[in-house]
N, CA, C and O atoms as a MOPAC input file, in Angstrom:
PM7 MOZYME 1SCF
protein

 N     64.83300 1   121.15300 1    -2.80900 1
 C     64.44100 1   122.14300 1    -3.78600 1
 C     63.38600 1   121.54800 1    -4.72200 1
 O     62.33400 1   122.08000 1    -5.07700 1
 N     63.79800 1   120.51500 1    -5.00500 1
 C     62.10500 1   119.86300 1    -6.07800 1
 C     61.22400 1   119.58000 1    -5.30600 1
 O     60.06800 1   119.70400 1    -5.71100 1
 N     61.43300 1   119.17300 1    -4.12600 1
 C     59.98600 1   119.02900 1    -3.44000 1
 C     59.19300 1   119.99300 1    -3.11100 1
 O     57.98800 1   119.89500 1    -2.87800 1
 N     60.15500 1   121.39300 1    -3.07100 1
 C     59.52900 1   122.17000 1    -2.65900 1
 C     58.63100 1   122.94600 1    -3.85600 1
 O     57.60800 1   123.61300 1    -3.70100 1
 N     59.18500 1   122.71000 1    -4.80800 1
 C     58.70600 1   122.57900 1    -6.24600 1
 C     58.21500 1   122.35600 1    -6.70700 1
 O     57.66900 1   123.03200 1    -7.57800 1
 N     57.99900 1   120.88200 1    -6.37600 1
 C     56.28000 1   119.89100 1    -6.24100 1
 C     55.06000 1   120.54700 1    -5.94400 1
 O     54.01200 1   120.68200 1    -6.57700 1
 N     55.51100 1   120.98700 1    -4.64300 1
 C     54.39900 1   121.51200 1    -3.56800 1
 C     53.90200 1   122.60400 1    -4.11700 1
 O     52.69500 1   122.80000 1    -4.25900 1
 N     54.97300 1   123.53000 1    -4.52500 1
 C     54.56200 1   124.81900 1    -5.09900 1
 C     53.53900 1   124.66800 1    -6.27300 1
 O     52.37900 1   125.06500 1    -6.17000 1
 N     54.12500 1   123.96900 1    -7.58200 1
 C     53.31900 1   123.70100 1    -8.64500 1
 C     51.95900 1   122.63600 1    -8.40900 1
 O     51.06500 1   122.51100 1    -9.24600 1
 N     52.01100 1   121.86600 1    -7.02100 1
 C     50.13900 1   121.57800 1    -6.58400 1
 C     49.63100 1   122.28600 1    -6.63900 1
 O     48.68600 1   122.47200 1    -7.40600 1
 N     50.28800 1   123.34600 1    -5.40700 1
 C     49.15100 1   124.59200 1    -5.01500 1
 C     48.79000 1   124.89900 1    -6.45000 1
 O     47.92300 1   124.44800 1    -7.19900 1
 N     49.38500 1   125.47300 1    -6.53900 1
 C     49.28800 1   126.77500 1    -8.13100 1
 C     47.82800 1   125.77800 1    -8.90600 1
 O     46.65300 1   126.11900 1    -9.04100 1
 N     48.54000 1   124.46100 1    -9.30200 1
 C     47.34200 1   123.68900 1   -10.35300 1
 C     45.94200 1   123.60400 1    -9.34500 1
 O     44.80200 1   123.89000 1    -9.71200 1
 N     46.20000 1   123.30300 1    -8.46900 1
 C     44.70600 1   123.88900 1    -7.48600 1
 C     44.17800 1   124.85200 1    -7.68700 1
 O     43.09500 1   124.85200 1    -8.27300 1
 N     44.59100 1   125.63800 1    -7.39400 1
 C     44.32400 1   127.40000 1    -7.85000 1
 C     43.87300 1   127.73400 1    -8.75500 1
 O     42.98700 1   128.58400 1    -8.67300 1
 N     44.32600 1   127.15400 1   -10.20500 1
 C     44.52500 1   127.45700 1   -11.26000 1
 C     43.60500 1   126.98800 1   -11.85200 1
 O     43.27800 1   127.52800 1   -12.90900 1
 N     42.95000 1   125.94500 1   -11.42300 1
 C     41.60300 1   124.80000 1   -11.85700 1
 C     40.95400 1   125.41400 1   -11.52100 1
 O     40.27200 1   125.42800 1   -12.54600 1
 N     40.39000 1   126.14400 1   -10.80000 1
 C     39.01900 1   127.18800 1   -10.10000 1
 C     38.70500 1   126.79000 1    -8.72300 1
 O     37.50200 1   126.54800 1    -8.63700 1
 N     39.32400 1   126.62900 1    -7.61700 1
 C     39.09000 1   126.51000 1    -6.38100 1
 C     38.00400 1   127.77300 1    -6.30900 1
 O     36.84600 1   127.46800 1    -6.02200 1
 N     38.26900 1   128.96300 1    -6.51800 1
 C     37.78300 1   130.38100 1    -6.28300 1
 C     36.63300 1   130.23000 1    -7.34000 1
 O     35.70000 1   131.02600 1    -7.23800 1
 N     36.59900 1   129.38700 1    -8.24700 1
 C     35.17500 1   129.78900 1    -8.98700 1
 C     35.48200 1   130.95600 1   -10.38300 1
 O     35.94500 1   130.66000 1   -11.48400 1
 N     35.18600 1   131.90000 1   -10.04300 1
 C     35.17800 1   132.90800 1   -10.89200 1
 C     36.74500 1   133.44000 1   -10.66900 1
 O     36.86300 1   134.45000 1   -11.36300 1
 N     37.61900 1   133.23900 1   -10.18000 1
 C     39.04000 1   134.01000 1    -9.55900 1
 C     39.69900 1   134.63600 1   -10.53400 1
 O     40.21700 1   135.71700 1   -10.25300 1
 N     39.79700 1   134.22300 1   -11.58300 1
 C     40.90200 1   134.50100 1   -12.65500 1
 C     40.18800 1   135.17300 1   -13.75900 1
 O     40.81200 1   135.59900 1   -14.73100 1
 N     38.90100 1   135.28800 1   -13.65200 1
 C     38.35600 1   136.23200 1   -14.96800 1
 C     38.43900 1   137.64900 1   -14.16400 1
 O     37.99500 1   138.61300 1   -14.78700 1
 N     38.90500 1   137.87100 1   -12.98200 1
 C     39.10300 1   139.54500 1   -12.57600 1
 C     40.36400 1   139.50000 1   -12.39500 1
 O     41.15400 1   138.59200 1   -12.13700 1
 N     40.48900 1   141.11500 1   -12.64400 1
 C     41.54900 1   141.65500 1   -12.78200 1
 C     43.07600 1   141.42000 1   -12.12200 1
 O     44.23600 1   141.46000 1   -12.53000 1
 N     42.22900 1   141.09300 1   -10.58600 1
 C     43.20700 1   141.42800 1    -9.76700 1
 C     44.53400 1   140.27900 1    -9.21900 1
 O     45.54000 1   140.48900 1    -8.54200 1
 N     43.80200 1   138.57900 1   -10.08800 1
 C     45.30800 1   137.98600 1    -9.92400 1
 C     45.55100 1   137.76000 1   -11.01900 1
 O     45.44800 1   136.55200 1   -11.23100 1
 N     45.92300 1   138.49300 1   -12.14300 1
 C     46.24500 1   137.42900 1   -13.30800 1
 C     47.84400 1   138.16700 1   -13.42600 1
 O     48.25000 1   138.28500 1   -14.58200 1
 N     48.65900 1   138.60900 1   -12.44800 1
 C     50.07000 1   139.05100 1   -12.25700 1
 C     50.62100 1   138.40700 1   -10.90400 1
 O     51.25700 1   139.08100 1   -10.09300 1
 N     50.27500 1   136.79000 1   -10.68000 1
 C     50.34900 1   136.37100 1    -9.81700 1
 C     51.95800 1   135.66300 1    -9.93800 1
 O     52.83700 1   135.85300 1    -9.09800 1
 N     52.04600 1   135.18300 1   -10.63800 1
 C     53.51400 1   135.17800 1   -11.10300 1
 C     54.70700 1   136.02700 1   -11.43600 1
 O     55.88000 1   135.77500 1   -11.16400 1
 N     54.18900 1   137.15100 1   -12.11500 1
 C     55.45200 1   138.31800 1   -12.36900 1
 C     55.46800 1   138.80400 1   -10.63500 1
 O     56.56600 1   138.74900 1   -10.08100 1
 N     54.73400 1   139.08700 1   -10.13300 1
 C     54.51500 1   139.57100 1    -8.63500 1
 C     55.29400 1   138.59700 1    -7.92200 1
 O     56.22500 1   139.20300 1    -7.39200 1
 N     55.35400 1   137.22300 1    -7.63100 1
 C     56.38600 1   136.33600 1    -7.36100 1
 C     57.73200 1   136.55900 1    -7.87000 1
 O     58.63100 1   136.80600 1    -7.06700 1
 N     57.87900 1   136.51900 1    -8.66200 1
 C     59.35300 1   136.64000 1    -9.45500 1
 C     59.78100 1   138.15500 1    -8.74600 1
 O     60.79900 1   138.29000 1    -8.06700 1
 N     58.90500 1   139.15300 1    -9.00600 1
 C     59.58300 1   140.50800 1    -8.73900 1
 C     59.93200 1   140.65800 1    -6.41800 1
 O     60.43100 1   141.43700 1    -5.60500 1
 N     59.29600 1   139.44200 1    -6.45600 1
 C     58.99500 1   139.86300 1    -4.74300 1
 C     60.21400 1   138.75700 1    -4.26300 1
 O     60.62000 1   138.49800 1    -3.13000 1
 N     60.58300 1   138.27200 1    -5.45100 1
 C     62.07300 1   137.18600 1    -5.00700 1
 C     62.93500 1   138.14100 1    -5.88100 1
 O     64.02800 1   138.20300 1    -5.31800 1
 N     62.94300 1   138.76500 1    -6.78300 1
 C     64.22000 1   139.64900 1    -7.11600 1
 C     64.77100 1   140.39000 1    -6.05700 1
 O     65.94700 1   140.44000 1    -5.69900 1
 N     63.39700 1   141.18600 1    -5.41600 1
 C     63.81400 1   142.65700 1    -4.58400 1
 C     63.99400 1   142.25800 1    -2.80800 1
 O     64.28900 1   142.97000 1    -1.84800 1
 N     63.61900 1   140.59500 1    -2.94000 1
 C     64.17800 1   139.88800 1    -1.37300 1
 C     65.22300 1   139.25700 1    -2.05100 1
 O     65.19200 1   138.04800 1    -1.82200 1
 N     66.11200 1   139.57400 1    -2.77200 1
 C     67.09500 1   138.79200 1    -2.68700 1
 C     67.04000 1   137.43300 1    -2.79400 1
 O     68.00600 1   136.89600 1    -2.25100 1
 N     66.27700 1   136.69400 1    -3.28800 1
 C     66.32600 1   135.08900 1    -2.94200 1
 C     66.63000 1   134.64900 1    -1.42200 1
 O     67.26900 1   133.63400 1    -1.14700 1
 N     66.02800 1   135.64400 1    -0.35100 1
 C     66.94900 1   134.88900 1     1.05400 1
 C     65.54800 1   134.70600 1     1.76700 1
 O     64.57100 1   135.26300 1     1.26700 1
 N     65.43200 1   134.06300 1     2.74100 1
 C     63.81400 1   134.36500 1     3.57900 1
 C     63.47700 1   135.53900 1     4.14400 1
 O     62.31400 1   135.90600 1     3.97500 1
 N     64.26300 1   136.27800 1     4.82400 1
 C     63.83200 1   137.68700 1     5.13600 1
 C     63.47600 1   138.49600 1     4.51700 1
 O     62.56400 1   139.32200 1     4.55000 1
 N     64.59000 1   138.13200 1     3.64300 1
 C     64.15000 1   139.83100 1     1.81900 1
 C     63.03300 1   139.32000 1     1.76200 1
 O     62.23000 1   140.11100 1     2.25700 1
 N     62.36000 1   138.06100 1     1.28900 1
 C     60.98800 1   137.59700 1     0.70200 1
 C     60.07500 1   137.75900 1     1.32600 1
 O     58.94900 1   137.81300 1     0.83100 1
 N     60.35100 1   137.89600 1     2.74900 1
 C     59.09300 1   138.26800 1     4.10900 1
 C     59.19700 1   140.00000 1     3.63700 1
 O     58.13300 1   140.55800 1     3.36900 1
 N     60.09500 1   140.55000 1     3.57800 1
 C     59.64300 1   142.03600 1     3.53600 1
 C     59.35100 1   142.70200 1     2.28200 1
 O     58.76300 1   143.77500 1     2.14100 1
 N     59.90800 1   141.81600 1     1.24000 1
 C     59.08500 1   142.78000 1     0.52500 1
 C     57.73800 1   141.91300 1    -0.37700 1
 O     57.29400 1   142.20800 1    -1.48700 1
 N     57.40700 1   141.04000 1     0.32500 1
 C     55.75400 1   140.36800 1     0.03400 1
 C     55.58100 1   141.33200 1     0.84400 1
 O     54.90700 1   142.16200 1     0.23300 1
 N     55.86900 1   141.81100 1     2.18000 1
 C     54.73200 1   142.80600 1     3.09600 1
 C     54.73200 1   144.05400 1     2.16800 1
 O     53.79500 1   144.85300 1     2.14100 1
 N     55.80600 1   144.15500 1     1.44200 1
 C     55.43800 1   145.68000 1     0.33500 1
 C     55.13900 1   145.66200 1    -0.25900 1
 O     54.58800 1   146.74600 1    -0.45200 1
 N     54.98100 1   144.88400 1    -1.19600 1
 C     54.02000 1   144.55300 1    -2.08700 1
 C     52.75000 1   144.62100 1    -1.84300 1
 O     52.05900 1   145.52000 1    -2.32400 1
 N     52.15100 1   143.45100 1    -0.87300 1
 C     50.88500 1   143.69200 1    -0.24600 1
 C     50.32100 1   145.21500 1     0.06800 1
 O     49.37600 1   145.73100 1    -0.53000 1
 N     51.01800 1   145.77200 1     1.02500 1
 C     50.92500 1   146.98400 1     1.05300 1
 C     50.27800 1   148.07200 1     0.13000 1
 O     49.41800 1   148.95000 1     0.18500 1
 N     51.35900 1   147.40800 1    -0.93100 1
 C     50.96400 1   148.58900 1    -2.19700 1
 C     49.62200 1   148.46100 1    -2.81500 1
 O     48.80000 1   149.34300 1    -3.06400 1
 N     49.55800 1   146.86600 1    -3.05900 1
 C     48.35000 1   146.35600 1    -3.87800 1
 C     47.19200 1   146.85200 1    -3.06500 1
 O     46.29800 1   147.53500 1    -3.56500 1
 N     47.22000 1   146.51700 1    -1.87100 1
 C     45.95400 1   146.72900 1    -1.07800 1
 C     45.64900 1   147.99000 1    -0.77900 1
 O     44.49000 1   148.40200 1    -0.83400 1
 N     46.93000 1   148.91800 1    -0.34300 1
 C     46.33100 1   150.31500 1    -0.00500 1
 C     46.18600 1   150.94500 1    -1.03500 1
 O     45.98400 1   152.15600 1    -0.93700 1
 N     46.25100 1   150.25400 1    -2.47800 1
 C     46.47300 1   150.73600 1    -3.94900 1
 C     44.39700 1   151.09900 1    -3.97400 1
 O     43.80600 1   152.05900 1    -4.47000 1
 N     43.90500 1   150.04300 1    -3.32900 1
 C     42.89600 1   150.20500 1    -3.85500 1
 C     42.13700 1   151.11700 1    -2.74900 1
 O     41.15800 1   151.79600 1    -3.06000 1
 N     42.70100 1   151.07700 1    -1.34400 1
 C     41.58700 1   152.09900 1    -0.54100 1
 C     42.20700 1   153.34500 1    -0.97200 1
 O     41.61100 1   154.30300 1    -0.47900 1
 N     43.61800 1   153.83100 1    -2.03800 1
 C     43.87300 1   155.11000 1    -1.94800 1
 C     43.20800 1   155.54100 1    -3.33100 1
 O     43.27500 1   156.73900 1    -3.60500 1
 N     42.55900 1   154.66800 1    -4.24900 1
 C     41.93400 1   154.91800 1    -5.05900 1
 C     40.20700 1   155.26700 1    -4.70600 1
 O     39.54200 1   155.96000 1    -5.47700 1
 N     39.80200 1   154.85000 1    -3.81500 1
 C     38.32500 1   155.05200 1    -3.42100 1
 C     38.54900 1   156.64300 1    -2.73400 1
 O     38.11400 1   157.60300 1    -3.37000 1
 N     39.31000 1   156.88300 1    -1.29300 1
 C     39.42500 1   157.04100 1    -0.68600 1
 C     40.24800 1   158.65400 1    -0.97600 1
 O     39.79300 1   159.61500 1    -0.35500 1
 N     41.36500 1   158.86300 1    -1.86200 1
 C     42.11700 1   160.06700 1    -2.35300 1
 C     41.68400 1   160.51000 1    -3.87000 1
 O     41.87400 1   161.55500 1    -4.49200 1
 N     40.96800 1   159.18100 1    -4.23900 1
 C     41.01500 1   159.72400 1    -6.10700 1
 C     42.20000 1   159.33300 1    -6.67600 1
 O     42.36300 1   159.65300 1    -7.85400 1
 N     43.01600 1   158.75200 1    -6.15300 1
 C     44.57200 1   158.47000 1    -7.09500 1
 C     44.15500 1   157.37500 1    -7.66900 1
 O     43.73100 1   156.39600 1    -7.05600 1
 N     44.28800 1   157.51200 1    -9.32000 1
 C     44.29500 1   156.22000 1    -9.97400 1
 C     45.61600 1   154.83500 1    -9.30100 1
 O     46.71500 1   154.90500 1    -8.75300 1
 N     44.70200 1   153.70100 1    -9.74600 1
 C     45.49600 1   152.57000 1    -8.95800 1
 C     46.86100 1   152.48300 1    -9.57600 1
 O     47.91400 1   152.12200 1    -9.05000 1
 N     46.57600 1   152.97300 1   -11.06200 1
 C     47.90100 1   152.35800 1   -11.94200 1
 C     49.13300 1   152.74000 1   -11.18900 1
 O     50.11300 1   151.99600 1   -11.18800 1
 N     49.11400 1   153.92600 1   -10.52100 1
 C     50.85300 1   154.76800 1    -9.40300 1
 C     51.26900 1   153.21500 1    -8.67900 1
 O     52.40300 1   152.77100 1    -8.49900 1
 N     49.83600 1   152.51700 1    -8.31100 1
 C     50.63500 1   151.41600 1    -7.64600 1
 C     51.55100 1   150.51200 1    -8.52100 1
 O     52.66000 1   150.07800 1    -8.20800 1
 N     50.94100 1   150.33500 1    -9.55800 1
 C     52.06800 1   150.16600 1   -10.45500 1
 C     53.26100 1   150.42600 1   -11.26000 1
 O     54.07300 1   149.55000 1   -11.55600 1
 N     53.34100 1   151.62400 1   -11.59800 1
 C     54.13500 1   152.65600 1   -11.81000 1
 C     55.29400 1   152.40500 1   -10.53600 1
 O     56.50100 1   152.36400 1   -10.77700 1
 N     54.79100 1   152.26400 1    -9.31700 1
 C     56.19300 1   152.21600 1    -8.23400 1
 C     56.64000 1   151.07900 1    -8.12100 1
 O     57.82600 1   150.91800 1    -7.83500 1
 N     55.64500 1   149.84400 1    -8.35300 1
 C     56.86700 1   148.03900 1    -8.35300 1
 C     57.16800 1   148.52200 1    -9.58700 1
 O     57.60100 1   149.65000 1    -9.35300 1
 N     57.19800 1   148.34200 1   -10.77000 1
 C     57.92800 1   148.88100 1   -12.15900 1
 C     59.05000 1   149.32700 1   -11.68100 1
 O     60.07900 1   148.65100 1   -11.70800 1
 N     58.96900 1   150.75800 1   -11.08800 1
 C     60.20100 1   151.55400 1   -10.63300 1
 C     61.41000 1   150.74800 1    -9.11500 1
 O     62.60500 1   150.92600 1    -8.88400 1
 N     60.75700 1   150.21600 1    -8.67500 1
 C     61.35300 1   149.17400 1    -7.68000 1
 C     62.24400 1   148.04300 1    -8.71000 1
 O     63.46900 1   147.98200 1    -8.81400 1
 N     61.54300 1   147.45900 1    -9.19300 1
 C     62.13500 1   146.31200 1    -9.73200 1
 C     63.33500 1   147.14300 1   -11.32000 1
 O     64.51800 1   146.86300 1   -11.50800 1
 N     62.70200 1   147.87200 1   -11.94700 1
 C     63.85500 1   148.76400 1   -12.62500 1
 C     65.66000 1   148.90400 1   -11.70700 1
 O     66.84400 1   148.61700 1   -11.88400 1
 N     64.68300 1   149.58200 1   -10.65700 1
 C     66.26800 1   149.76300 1    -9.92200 1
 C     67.33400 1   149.04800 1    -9.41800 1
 O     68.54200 1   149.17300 1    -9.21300 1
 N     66.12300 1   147.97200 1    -9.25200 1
 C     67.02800 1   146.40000 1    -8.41400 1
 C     67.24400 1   145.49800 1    -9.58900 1
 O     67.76100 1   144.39700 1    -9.40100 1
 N     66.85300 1   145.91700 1   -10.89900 1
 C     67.53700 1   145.39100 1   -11.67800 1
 C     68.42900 1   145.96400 1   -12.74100 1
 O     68.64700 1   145.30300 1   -13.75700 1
 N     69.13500 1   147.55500 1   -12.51300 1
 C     69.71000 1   148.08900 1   -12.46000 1
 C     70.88800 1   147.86500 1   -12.26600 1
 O     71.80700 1   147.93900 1   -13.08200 1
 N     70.93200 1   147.51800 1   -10.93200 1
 C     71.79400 1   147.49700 1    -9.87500 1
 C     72.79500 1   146.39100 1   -10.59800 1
 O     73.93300 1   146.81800 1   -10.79200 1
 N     72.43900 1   144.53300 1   -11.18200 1
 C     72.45600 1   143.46100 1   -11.27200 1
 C     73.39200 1   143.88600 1   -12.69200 1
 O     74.43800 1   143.26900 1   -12.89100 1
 N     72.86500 1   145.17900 1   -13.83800 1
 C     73.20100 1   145.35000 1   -14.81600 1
 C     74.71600 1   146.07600 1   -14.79800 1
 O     75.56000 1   145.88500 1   -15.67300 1
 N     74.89300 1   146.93900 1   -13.63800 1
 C     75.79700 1   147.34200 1   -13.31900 1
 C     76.81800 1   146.68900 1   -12.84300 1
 O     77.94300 1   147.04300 1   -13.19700 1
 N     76.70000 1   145.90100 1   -12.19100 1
 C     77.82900 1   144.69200 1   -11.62500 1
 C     78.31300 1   143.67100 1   -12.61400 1
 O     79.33400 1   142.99700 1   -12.47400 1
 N     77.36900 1   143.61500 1   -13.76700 1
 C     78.05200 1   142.82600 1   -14.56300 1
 C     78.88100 1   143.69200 1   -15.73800 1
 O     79.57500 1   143.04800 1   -16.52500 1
 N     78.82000 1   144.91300 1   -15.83700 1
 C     79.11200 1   146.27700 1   -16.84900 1
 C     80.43300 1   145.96300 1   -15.87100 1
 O     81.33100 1   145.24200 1   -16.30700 1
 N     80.50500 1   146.50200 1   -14.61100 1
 C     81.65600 1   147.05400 1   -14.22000 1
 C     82.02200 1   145.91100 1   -12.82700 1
 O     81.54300 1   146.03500 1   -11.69900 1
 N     82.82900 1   144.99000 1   -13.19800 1
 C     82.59900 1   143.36400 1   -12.74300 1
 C     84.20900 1   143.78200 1   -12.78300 1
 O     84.79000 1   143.92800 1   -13.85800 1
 N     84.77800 1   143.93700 1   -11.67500 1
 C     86.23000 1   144.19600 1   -11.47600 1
 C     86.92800 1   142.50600 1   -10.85900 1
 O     86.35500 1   141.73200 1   -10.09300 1
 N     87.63400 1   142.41600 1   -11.18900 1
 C     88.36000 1   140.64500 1   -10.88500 1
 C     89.41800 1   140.93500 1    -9.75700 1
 O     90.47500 1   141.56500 1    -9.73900 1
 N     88.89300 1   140.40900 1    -9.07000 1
 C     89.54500 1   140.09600 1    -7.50500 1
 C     90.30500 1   139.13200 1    -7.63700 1
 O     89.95400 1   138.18900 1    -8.34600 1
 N     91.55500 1   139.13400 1    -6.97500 1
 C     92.66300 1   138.23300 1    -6.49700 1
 C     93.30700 1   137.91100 1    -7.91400 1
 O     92.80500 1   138.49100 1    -8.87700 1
 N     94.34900 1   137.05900 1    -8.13400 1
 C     95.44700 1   136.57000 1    -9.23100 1
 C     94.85200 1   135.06300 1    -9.89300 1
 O     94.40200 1   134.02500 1    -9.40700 1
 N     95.11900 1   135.56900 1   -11.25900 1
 C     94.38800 1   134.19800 1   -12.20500 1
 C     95.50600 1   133.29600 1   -11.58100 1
 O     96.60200 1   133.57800 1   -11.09700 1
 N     94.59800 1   131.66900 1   -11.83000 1
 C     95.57000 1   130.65500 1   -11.10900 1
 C     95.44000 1   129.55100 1   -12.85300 1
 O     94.55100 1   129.70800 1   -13.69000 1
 N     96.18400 1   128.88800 1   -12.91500 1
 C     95.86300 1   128.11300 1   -14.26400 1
 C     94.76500 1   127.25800 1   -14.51000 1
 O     93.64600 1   127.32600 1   -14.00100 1
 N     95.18600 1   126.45700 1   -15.32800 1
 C     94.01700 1   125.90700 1   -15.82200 1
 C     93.35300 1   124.77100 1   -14.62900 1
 O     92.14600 1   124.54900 1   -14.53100 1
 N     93.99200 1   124.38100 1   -14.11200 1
 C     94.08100 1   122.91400 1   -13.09500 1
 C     92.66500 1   123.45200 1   -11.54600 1
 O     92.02000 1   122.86100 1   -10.67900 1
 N     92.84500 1   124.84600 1   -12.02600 1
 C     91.91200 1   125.68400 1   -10.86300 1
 C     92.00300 1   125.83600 1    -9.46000 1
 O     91.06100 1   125.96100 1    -8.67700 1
 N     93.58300 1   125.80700 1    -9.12800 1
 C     93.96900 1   125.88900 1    -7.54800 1
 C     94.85800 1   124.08400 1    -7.15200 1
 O     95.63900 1   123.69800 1    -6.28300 1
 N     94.06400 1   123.33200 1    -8.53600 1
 C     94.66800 1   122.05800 1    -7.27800 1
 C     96.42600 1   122.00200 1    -7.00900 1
 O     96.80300 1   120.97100 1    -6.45200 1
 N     97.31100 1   122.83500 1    -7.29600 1
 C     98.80900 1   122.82000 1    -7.15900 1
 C     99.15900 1   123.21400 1    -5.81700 1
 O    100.16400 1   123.13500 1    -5.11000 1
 N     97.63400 1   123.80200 1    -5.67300 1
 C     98.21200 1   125.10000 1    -3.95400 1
 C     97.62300 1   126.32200 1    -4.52700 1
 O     97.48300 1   126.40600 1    -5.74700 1
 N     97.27400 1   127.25800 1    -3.75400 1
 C     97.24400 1   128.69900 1    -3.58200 1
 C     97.89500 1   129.26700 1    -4.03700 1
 O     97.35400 1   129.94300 1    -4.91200 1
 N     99.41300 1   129.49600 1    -3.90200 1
 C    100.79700 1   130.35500 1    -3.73600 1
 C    100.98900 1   129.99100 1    -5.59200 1
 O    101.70100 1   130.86300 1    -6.09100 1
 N    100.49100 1   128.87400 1    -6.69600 1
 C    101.61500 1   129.05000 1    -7.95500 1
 C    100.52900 1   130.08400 1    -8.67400 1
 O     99.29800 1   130.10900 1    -8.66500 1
 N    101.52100 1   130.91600 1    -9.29400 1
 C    100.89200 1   131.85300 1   -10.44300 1
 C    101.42300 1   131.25200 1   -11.49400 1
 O    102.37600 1   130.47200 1   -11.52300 1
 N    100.62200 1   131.73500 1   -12.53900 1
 C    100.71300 1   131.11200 1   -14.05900 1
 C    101.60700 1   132.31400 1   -14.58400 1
 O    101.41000 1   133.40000 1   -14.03900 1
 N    102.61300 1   132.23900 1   -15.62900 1
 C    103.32400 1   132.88100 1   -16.30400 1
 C    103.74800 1   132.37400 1   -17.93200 1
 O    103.58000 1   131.25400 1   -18.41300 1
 N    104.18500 1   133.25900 1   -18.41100 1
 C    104.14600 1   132.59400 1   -19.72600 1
 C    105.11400 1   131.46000 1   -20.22900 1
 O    105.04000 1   130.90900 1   -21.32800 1
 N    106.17600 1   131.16700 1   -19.08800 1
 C    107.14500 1   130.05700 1   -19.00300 1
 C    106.61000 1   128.72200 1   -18.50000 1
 O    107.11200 1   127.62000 1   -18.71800 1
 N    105.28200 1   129.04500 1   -17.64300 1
 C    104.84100 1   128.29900 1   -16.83200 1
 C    104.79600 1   129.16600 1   -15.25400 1
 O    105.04800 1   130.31300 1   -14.88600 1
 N    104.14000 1   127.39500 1   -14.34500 1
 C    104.23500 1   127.64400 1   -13.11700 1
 C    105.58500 1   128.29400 1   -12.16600 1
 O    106.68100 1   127.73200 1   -12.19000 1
 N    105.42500 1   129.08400 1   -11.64500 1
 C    106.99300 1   129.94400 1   -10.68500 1
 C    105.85700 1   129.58300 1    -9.02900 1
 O    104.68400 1   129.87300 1    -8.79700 1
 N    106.64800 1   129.03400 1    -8.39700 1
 C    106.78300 1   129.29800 1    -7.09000 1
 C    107.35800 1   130.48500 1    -6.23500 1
 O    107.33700 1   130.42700 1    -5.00600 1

């Protein structure tokens, strides 16, 4: 995980120094990070979620701009819908912790090491 961490924060300081020259005085990456963060919220942190929804993302950004030449729709809808994506999937996260129901029987303080089977009571441990 730190190496991969390493690697990540090279690239980026590469990037970030002006490989591209002019890159960062236009518009179009300076949400290069919230766009990361939101494209690992809505993949789940797993590799597949992150493969599909970078392809939706992409998607959006890019056909954001031929549906703006091309239909007249201002670009901002493309934004307006990750907003509404990431709202919902973080919705979802707000709800589970609101209504966070507790599975299985409290065990004491020791955290299981007695065995499985003792429940805590107010006398103590009962087998």
């Amino acid at each position: 995980m730190l190496l991969s961490g390493g690697f990540a924060g090279i690239g980026g300081v590469v990037q970030g120094l002006g490989t591209y020259q002019n890159y960062f005085t236009q518009t179009s990456s300076i949400n290069i990070g919230w766009d990361g963060l939101s494209v690992a919220l809505l993949g789940n942190s797993t590799a597949i979620g992150i493969l599909i929804a970078s392809l939706l993302f992409s998607i959006l950004k890019i056909g954001g701009l031929g549906m703006q030449t091309v239909a007249g729709v201002p670009y901002e809808i493309v934004s307006i819908v990750i907003a509404a994506i990431i709202f919902f999937i973080a919705i979802k996260y707000v709800f589970d912790l609101l209504f966070a129901v507790k599975k299985g029987t409290e065990i004491g303080p020791n955290n299981g090491v007695d065995g499985p089977n003792i429940k805590l009571q107010k006398e103590g441990p009962v087998l």
